[in-house]
C-alpha positions in Angstrom: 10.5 -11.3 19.6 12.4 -10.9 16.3 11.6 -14.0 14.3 8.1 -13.6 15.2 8.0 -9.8 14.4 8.6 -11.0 10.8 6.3 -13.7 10.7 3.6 -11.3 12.1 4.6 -8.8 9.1 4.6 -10.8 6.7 1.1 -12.7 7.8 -0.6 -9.2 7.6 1.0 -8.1 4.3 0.3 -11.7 2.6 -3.5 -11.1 4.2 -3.8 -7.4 2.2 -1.8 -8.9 -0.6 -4.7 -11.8 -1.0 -7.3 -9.6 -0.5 -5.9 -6.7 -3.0 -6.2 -9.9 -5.2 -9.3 -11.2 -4.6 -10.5 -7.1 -5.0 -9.0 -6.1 -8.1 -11.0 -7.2 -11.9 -9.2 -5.9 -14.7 -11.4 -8.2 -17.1 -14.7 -6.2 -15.8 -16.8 -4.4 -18.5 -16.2 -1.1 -16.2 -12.3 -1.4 -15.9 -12.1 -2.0 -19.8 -14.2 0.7 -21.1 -12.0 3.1 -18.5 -9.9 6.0 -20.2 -6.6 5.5 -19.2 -3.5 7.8 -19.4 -0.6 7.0 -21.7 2.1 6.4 -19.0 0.0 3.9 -16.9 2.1 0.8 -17.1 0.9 -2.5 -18.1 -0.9 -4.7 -16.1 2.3 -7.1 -15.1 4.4 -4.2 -14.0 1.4 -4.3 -11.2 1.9 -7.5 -9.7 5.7 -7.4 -10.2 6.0 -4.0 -8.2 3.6 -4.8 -5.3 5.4 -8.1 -4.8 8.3 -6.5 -4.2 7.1 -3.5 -2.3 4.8 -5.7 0.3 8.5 -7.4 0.8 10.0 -4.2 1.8 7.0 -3.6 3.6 7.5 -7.1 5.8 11.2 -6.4 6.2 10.8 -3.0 6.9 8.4 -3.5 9.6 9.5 -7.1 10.9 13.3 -4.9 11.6 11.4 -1.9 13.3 9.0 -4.5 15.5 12.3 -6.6 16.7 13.9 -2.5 17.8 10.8 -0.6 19.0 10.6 -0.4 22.2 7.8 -2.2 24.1 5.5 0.8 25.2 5.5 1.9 21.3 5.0 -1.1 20.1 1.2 -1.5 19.8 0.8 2.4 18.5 3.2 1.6 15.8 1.1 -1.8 15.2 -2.1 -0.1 15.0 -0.4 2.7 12.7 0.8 -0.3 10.3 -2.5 -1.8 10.3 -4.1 1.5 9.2 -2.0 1.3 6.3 -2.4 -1.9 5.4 -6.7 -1.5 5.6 -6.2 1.8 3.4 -3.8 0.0 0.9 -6.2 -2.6 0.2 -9.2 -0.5 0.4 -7.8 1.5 -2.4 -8.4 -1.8 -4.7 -12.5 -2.2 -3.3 -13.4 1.3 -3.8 -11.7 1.6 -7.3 -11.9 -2.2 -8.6 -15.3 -3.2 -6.6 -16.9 0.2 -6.1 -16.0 1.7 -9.9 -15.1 4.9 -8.0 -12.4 6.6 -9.9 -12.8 9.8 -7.3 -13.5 8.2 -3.8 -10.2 5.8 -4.9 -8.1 8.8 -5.3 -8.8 10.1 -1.8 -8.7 6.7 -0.7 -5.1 7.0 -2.1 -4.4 10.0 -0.9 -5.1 9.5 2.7 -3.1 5.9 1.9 0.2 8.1 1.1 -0.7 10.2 4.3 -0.4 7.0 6.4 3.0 6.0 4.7 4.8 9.2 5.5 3.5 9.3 9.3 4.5 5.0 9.2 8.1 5.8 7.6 8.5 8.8 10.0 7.4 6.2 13.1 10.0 3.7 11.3 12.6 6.2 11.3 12.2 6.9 14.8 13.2 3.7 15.5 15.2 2.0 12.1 16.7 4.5 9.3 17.5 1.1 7.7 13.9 0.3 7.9 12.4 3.4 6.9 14.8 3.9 3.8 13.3 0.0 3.2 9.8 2.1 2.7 11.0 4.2 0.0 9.9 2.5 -2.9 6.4 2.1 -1.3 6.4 5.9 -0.9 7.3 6.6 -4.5 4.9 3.9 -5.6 2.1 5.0 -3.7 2.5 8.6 -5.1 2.9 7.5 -8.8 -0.7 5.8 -8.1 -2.1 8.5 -6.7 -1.3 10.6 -10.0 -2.5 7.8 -12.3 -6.0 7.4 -9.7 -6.6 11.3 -10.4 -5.9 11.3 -13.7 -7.9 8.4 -14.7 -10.6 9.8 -12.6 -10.6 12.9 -14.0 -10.6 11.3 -17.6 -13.8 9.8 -16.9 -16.1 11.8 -15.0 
């Protein structure tokens, strides 16, 4: 099952990655008139980072698919799909919806679902879970800047 692990990984990040894409409008007249906080980075660090992190994220889960055993399998498949639905709901409730607030608990229950996915990862692949890191650290470095620019603008 290993090579197709990875493929099915990477098909259901590439999925959230396309429609994080087709989600997010940084040109819209409500993103632009948005009070932002000095240490949001610019906009290219954004694509740069999550193409790296849904990466780890396809590597990370591709290893732990080939190594979990069989009767885990599907929880830890429904766990990752979670994730992925809240990571890219993030970008329709804050891009789409123009819902600064909603987006930050959005995120916050986004960061709840990586912790319990990287403690189901390291259950079966330290390797793997260390792999998640970076998403971790990303995830709650957007949480801070959701809040903040939702409390900027209420």
């Amino acid at each position: 099952m290993s090579r197709s692990s990875y493929v099915a990984a990477g098909g259901a990040v590439l999925t959230t990655a396309v429609l994080g894409v087709l989600g997010t409008d940084v040109s819209s007249s409500w993103y632009t008139r948005l009070k932002k906080p000095p240490f949001q980075p610019p906009g290219a660090a954004f694509g740069i980072a999550w193409t790296v992190l849904y990466a780890l994220i396809t590597i990370s889960t591709g290893r732990t698919l080939t190594r979990i055993e069989h009767q885990k399998r599907r929880r830890f498949s429904l766990a990752f799909a979670l994730n992925l639905l809240l990571n890219v709901g993030w970008t329709w409730v804050f891009f789409r919806g123009h819902r600064a607030g909603y987006a930050t608990v959005e995120i916050l229950a986004l960061q709840a679902s990586n912790v319990d996915l990287a403690r189901r990862t390291a259950r079966v692949d330290r390797t793997a879970a260390l792999l998640l890191a970076p998403y971790l650290l990303w995830v709650a470095f957007a949480s801070v800047l959701t809040g903040d620019i939702h409390r900027r603008n209420r």
